[in-house]
Every structure is written in C-alpha cells, then in structure tokens.
N, CA, C and O atoms as a CHARMM CRD file, in Angstrom:
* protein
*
  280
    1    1 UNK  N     83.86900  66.42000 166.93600 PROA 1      0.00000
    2    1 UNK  CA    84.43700  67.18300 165.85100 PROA 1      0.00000
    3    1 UNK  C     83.74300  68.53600 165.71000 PROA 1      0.00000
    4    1 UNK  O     84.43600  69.52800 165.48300 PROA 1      0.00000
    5    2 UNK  N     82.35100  68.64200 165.83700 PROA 2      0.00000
    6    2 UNK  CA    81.97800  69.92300 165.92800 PROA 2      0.00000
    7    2 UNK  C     81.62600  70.62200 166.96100 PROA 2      0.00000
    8    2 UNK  O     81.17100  71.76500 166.92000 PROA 2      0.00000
    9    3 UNK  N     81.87400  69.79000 168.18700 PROA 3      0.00000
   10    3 UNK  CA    81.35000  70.58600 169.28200 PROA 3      0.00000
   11    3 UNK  C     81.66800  71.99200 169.43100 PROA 3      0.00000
   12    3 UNK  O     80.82200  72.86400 169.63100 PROA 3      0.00000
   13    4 UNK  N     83.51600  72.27600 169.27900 PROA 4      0.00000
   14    4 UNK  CA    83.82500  73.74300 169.48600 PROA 4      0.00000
   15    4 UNK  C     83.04900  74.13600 168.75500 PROA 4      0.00000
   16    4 UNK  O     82.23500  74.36300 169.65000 PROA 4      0.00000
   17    5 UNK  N     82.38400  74.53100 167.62000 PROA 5      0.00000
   18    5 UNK  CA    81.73900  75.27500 167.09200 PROA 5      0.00000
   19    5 UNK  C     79.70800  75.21800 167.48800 PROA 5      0.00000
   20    5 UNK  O     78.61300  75.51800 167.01400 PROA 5      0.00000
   21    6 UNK  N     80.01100  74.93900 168.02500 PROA 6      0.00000
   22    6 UNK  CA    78.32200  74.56000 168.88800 PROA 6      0.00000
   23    6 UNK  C     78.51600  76.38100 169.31700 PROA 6      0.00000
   24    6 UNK  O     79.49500  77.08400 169.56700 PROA 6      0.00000
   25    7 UNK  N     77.11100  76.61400 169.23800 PROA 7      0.00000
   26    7 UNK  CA    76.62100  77.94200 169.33400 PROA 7      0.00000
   27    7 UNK  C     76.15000  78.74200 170.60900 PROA 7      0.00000
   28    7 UNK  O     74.99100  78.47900 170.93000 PROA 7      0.00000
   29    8 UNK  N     76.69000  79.51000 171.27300 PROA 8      0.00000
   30    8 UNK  CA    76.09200  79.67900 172.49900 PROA 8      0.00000
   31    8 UNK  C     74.58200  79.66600 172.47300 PROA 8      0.00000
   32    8 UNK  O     73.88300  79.66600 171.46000 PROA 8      0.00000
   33    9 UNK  N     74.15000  79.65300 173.80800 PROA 9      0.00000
   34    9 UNK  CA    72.50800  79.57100 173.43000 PROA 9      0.00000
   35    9 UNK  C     72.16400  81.27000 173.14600 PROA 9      0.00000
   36    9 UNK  O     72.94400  82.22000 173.21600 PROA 9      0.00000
   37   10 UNK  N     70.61400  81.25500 172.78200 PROA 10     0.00000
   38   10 UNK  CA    70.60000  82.05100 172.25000 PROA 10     0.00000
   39   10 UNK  C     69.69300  81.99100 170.81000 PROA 10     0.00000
   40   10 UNK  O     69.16600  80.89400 170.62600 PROA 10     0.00000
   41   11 UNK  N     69.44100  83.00300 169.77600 PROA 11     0.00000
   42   11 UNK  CA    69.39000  83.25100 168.85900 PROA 11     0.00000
   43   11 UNK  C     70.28600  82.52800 167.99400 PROA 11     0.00000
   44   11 UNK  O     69.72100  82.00800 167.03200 PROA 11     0.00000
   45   12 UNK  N     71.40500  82.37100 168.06500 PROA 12     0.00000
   46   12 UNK  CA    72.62400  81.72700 167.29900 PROA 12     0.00000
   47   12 UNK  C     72.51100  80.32900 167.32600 PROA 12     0.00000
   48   12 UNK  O     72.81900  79.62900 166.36100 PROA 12     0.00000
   49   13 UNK  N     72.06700  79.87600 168.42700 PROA 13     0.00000
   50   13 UNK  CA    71.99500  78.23400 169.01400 PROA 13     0.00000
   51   13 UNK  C     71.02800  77.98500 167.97600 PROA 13     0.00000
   52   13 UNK  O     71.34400  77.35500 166.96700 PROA 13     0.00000
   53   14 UNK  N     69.80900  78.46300 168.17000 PROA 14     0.00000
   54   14 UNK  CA    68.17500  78.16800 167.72600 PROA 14     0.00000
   55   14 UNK  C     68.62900  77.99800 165.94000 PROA 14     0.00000
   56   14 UNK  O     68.48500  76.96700 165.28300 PROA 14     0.00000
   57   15 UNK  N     69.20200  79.33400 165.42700 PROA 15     0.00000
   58   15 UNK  CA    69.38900  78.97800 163.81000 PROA 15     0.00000
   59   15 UNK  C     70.50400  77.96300 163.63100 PROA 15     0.00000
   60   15 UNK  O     70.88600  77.69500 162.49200 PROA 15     0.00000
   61   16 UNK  N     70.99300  77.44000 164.59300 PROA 16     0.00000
   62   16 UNK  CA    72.37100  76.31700 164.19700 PROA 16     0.00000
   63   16 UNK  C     71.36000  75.16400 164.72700 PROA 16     0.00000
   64   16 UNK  O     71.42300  74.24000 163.91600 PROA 16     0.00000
   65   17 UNK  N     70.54400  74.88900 165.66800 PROA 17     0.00000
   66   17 UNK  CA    69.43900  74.02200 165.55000 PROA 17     0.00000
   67   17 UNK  C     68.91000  73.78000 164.31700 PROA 17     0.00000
   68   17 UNK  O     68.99400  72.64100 163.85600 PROA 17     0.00000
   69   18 UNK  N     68.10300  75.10500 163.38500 PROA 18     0.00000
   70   18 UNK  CA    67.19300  74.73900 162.26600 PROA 18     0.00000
   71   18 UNK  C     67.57000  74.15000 161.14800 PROA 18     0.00000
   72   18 UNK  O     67.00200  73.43000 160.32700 PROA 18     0.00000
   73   19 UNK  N     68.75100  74.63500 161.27900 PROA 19     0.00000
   74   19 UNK  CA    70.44300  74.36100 160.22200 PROA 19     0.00000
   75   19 UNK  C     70.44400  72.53400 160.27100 PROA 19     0.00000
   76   19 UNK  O     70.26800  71.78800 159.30700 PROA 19     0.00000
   77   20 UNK  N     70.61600  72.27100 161.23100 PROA 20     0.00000
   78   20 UNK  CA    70.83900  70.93200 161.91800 PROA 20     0.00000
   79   20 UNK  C     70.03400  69.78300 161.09100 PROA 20     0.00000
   80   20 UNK  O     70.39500  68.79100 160.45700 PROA 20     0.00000
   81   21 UNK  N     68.55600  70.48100 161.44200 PROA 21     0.00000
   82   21 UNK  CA    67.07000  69.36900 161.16500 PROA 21     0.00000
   83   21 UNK  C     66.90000  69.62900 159.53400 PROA 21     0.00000
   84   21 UNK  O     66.43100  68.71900 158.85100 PROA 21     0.00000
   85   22 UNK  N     67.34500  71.07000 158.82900 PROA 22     0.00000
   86   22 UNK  CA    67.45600  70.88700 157.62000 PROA 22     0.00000
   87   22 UNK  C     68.13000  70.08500 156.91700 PROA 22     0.00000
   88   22 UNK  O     67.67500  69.48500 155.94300 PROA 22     0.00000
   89   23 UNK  N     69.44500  69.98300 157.40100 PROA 23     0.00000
   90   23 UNK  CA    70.06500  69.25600 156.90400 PROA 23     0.00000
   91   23 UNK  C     69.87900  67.76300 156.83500 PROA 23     0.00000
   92   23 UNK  O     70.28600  67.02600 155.93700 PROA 23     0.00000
   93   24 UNK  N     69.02500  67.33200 158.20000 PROA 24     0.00000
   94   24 UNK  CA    68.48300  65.97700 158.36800 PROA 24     0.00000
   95   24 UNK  C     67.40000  65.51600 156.79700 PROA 24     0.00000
   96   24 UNK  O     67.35500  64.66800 155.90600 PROA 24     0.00000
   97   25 UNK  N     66.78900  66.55100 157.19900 PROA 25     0.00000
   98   25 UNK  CA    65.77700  66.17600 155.70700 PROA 25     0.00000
   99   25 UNK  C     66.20300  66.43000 153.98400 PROA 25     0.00000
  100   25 UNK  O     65.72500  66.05600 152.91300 PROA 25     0.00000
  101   26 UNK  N     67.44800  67.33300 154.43500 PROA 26     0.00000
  102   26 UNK  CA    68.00800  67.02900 152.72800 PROA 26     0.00000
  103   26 UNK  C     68.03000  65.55200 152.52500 PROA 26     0.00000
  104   26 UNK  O     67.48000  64.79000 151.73100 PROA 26     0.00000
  105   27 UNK  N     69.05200  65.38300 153.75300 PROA 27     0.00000
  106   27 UNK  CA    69.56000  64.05500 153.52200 PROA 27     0.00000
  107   27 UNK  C     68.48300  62.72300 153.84700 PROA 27     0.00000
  108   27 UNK  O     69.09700  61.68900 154.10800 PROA 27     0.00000
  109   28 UNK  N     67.20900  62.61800 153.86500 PROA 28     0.00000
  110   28 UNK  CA    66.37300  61.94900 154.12300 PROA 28     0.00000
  111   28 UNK  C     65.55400  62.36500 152.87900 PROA 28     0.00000
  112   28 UNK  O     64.83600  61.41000 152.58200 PROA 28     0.00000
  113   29 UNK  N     65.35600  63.46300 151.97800 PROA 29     0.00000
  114   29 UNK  CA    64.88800  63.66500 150.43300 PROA 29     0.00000
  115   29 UNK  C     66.30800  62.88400 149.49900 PROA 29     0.00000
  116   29 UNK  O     65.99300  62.29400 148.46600 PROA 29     0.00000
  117   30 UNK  N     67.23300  62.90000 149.74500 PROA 30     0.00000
  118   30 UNK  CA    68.27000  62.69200 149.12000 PROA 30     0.00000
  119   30 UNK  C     68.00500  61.61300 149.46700 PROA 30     0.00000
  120   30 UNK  O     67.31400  61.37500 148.47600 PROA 30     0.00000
  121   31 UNK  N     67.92300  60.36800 150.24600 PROA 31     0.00000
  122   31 UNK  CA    67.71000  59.12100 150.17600 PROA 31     0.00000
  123   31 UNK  C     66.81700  58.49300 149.70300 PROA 31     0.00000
  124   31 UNK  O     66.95100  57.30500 149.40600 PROA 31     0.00000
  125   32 UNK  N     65.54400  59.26500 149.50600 PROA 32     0.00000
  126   32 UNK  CA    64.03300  58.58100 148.92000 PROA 32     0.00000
  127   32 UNK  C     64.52000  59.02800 147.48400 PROA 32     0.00000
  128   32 UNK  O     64.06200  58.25600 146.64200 PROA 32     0.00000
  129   33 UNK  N     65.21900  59.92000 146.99200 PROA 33     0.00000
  130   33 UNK  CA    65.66800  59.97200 145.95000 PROA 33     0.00000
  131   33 UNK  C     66.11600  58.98800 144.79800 PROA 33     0.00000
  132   33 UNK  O     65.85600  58.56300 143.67300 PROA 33     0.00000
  133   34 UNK  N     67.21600  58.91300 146.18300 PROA 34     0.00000
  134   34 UNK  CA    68.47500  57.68200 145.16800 PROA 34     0.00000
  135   34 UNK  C     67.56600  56.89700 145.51900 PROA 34     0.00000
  136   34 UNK  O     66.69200  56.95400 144.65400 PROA 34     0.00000
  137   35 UNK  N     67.26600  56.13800 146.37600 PROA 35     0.00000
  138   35 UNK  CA    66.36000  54.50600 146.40400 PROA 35     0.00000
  139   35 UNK  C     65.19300  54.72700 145.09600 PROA 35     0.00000
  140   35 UNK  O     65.06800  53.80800 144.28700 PROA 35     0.00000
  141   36 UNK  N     64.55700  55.69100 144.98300 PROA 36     0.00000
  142   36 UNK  CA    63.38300  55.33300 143.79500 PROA 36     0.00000
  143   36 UNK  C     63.87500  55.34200 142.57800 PROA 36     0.00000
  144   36 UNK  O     63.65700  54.49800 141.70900 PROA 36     0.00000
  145   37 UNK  N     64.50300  56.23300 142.49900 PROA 37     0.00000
  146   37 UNK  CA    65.41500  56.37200 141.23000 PROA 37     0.00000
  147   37 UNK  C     66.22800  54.71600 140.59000 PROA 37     0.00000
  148   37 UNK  O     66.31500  54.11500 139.51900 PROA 37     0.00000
  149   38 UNK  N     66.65800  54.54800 141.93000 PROA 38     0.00000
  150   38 UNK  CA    67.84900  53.30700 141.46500 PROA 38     0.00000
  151   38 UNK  C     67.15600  51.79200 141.18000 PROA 38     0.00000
  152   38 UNK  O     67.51400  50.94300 140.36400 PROA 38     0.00000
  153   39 UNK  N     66.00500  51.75400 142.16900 PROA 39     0.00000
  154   39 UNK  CA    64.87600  50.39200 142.30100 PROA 39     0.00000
  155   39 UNK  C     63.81200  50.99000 140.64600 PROA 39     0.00000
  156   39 UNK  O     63.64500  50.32900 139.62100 PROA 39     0.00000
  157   40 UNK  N     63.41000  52.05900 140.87800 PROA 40     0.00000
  158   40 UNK  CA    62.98500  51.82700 139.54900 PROA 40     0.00000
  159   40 UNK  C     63.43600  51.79200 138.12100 PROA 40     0.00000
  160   40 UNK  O     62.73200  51.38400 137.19700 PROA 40     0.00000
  161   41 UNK  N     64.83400  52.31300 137.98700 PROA 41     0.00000
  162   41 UNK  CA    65.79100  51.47300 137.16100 PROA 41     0.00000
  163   41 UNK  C     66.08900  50.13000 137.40200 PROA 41     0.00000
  164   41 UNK  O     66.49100  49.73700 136.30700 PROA 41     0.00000
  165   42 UNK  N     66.13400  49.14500 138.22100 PROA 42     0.00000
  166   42 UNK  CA    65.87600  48.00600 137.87900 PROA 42     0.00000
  167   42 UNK  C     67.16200  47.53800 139.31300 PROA 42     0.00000
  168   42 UNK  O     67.18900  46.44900 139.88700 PROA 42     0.00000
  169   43 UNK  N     67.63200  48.13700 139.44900 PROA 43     0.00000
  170   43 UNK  CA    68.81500  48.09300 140.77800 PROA 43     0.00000
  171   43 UNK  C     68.01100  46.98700 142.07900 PROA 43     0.00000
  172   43 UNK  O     66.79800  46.82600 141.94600 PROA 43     0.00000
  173   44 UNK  N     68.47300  46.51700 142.86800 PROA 44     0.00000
  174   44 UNK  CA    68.01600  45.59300 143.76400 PROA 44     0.00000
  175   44 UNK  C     67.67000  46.34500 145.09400 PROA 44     0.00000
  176   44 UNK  O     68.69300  46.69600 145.68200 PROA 44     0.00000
  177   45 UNK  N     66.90000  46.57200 145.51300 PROA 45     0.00000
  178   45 UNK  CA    66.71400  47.49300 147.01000 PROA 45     0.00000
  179   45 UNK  C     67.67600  47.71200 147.93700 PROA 45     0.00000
  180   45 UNK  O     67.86100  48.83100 148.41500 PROA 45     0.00000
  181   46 UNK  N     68.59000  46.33400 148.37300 PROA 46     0.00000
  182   46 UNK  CA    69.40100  46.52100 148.86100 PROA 46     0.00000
  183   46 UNK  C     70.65200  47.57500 148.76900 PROA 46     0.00000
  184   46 UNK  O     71.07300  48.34900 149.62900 PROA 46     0.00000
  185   47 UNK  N     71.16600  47.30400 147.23700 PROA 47     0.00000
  186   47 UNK  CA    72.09900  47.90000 146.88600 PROA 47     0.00000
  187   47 UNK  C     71.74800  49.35600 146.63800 PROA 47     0.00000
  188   47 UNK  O     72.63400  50.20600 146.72800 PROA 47     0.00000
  189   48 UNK  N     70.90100  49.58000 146.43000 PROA 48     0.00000
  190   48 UNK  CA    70.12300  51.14500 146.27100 PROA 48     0.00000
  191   48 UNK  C     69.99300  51.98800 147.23300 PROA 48     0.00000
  192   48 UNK  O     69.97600  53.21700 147.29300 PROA 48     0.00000
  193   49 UNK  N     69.91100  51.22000 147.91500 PROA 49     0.00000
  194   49 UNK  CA    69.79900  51.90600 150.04800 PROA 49     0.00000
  195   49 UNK  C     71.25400  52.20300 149.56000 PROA 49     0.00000
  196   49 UNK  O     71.69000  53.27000 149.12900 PROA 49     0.00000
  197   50 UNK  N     72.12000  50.61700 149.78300 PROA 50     0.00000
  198   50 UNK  CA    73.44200  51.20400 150.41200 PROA 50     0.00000
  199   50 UNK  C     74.16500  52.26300 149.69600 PROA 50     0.00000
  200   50 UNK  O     75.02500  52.80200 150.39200 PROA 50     0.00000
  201   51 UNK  N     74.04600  52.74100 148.41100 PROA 51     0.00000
  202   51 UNK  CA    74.51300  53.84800 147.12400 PROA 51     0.00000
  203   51 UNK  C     73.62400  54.99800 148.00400 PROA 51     0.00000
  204   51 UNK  O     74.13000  56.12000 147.98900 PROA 51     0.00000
  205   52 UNK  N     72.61200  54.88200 148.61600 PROA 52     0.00000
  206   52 UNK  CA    71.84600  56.11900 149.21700 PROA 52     0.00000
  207   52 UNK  C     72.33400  56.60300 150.21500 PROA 52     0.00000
  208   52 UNK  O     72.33500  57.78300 150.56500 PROA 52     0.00000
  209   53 UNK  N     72.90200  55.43600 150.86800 PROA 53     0.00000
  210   53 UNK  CA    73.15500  56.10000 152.77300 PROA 53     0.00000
  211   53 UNK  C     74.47500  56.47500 152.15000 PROA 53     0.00000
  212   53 UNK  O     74.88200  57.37300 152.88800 PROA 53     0.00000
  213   54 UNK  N     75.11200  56.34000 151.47400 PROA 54     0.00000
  214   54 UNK  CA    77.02400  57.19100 151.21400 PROA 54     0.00000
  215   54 UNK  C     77.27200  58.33300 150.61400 PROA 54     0.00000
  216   54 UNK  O     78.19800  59.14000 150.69400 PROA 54     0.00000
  217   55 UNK  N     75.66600  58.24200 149.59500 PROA 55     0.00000
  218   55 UNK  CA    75.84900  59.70400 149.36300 PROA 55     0.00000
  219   55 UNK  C     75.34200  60.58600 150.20400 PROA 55     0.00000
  220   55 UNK  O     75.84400  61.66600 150.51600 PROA 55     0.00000
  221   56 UNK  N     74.13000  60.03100 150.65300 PROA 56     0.00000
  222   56 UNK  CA    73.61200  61.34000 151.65900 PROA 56     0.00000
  223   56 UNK  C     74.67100  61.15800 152.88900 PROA 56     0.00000
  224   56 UNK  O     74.77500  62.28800 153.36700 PROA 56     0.00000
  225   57 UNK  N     75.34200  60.44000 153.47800 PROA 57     0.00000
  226   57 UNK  CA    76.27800  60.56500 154.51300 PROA 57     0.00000
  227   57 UNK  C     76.94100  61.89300 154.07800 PROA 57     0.00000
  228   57 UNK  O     76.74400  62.97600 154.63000 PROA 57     0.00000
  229   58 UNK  N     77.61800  61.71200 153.19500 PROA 58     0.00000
  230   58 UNK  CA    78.47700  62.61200 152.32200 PROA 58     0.00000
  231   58 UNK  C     78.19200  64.16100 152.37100 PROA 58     0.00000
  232   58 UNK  O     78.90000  65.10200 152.73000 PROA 58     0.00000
  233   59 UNK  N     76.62300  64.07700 151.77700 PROA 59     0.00000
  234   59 UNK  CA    75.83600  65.43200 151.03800 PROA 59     0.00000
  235   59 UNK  C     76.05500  65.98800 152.92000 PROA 59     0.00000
  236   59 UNK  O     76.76000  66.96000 153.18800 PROA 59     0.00000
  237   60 UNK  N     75.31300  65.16100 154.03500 PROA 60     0.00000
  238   60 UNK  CA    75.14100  65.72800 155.16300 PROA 60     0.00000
  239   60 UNK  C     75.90600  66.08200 155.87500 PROA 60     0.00000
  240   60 UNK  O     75.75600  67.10800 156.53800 PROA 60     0.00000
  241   61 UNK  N     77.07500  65.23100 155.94500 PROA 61     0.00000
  242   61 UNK  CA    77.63600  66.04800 156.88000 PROA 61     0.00000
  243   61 UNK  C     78.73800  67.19000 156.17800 PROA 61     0.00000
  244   61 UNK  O     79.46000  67.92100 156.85700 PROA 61     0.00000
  245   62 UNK  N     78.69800  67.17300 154.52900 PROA 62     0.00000
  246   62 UNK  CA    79.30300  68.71200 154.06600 PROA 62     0.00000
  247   62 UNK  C     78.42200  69.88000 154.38800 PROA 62     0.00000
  248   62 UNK  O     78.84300  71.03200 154.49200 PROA 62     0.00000
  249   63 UNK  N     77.20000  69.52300 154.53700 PROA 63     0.00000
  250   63 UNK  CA    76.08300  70.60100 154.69400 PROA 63     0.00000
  251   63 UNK  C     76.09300  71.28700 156.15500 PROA 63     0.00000
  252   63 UNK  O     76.10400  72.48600 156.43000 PROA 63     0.00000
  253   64 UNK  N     76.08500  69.85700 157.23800 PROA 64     0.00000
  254   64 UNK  CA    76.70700  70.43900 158.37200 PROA 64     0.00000
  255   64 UNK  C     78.12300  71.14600 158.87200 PROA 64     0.00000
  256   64 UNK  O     78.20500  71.60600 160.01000 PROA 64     0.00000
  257   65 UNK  N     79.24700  71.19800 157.92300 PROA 65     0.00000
  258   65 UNK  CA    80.83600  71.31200 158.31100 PROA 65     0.00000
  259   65 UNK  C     80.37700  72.64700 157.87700 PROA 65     0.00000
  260   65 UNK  O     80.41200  73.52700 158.73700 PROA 65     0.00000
  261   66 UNK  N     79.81500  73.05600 156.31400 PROA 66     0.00000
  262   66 UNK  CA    80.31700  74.42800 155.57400 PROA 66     0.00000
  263   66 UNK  C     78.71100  75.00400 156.18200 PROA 66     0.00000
  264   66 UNK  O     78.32000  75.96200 155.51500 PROA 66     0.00000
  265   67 UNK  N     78.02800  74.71200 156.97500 PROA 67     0.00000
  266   67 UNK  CA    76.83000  75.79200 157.04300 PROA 67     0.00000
  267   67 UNK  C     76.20700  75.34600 158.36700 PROA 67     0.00000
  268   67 UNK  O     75.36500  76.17800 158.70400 PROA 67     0.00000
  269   68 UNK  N     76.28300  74.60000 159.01500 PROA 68     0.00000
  270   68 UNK  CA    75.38900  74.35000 160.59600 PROA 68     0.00000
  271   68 UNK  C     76.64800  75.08300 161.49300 PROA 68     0.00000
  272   68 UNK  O     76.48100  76.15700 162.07200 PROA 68     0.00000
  273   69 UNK  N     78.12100  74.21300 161.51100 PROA 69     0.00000
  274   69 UNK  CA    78.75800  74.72400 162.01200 PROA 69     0.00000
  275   69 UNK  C     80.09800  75.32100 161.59800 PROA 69     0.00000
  276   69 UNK  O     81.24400  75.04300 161.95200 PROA 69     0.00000
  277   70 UNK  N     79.61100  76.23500 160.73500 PROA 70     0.00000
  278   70 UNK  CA    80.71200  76.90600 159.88100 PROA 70     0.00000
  279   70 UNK  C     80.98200  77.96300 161.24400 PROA 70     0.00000
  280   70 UNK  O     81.84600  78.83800 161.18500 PROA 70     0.00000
C-alpha cells in the first residue's frame, strides 16, 4: 500500500526513514500509555493491551499515510 510512495534514496529516503521509527515510538509511548492508565484503573492486563494495540494500530499507521508517506 505504500510502497509507490517510498522515497528515492537519498536525503528524502533518510527523512521518510526517521518519519518511519518516529512513528514506531509514538505508537510504542501510546501503548505504555493506554496499558498503565487502563491496569491502574483497575482494567485486567489483558484487555488493556488489546484497547492498546487498536488504538495505536490506528494512531500509526494515520501517522504513517498523512506524514511518512504523504
């Protein structure tokens, strides 16, 4: 889905790289997020992950469509 927009190498490649790994760690802050948040409200670990991985699925790959490979 995003390949056409993959960046020649280059200068352009390298900031659609940094773009990439940022976005990895939103979405890896966005998961330690929701899990502490939700377990220390009283939520069950399990179910707290799985409310975590859909939103950050979500948050990440809008972050990648409108800004890695916009």
């Amino acid at each position: 889905m995003f390949a056409p927009a993959l960046a020649a190498q280059g200068p352009a490649r390298v900031r659609q790289q940094t773009l990439f790994v940022l976005s990895a760690l939103v979405g890896l802050a966005l998961t330690t997020a929701i899990v502490t948040l939700l377990t220390s409200a009283g939520m069950l670990a399990s179910v707290a992950r799985l409310a975590a991985v859909g939103v950050s699925f979500i948050t990440t790959y809008l972050l990648r469509r409108m800004f890695v490979f916009a």
